[in-house]
C-alpha positions in Angstrom: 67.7 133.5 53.2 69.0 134.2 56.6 72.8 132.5 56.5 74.8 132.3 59.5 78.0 134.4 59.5 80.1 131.3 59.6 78.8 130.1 56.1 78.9 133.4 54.8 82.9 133.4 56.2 83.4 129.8 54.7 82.1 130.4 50.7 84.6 133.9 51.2 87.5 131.5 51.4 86.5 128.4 49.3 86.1 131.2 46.7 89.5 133.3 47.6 91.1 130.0 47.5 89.8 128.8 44.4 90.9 132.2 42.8 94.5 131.7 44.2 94.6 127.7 42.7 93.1 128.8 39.0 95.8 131.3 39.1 98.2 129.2 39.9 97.2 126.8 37.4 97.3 129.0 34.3 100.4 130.2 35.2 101.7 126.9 35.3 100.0 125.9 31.8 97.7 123.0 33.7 94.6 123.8 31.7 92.3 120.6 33.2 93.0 121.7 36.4 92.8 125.5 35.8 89.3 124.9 34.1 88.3 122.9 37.2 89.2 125.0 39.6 87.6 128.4 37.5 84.6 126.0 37.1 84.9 125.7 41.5 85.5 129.5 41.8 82.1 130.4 39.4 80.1 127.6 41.4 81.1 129.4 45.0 80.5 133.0 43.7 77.4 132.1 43.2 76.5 130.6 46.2 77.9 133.8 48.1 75.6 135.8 45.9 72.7 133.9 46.7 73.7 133.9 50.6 74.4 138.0 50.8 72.0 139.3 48.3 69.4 141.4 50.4 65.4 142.0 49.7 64.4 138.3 49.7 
C-alpha cells in the first residue's frame, strides 16, 4: 500500500496522542475513559503497521 507521507504523519500523532490521554487517564483512576482511549491507541497502531510495513 503506497500511503502518502501526510497519513503516515497523521496515524504517528493520533497514536502519540492517544498514548499521552490513556496515561493520563490511569493516572487519574478514569478506567472507562483509560480503556477507551488504550482501545483508540491499539486501533491506530495498527493502522500505522499496515501503512509502513514493507514487501506488499
Amino acid at each position: 500500500m503506497n500511503a502518502p507521507a501526510w497519513r503516515v504523519w497523521l496515524v504517528t500523532a493520533l497514536v502519540i496522542g492517544w498514548a499521552l490521554l490513556t496515561f493520563r487517564f490511569v493516572q487519574t483512576a478514569q478506567w472507562p475513559m483509560a480503556g477507551l482511549c488504550l482501545l483508540l491507541l491499539l486501533s491506530n497502531a495498527v493502522t500505522l503497521w499496515r501503512l509502513t510495513r514493507h514487501g506488499r
